[in-house]
N, C-alpha and C positions, 0 to 999 in steps of 0.2 A: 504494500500500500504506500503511495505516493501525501507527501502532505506539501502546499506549499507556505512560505515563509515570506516575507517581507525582511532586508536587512535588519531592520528597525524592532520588526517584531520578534526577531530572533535575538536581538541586541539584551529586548528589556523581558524575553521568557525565556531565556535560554535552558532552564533548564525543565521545563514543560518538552522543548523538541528534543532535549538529551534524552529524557525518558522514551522520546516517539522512538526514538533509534535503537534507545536501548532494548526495545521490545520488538524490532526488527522492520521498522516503520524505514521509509525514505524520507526525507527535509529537504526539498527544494528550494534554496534563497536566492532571492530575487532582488534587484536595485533599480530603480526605478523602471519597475516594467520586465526587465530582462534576467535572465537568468544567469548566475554569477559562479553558483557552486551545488553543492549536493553535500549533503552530510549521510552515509552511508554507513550499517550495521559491519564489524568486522569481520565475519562472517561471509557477509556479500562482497568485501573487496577482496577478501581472497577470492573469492569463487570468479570474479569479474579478470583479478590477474593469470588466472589459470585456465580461462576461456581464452582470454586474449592470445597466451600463447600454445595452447593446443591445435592450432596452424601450423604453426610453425615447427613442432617438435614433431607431430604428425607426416611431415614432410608435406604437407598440404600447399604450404604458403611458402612464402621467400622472406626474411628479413625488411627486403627493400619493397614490398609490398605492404607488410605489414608497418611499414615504419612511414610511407607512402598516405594509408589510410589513416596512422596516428596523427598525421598534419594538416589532411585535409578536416578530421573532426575536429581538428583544435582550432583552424583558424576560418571556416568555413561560416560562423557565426559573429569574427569580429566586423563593428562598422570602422 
């Protein structure tokens, strides 16, 4: 489950969305309008860095493919 945030709102509850996390919630924060970051359960970022390279170990992918698609997600959304 997805929850969103407001910088602001996450500034002065912080630990209302720690809790969200803690219980395996996502926290989406947002800055005016846009989305800025993700607060994610530890659990899920392992699982997210071991999807990410199970391409690659797989022999599925390339490096430079994988590394390719990490810049186009990264910068794909800056203005």
């Amino acid at each position: 489950m997805e929850t969103t945030a407001t910088a602001t709102e996450m500034k002065n509850n912080f630990g209302k969305y720690l809790d969200l996390v803690m219980n395996g919630h996502e926290v989406i924060v947002t800055r005016n309008g846009k989305e800025v970051g993700r607060l994610i359960p530890k659990a899920k970022s392992i699982t997210f860095l071991t999807d990410s390279l199970t391409g690659i170990l797989k022999g599925t992918g390339s490096i430079e493919s994988a590394r390719d698609e990490a810049l186009r997600e990264k910068y794909e959304n800056i203005d």
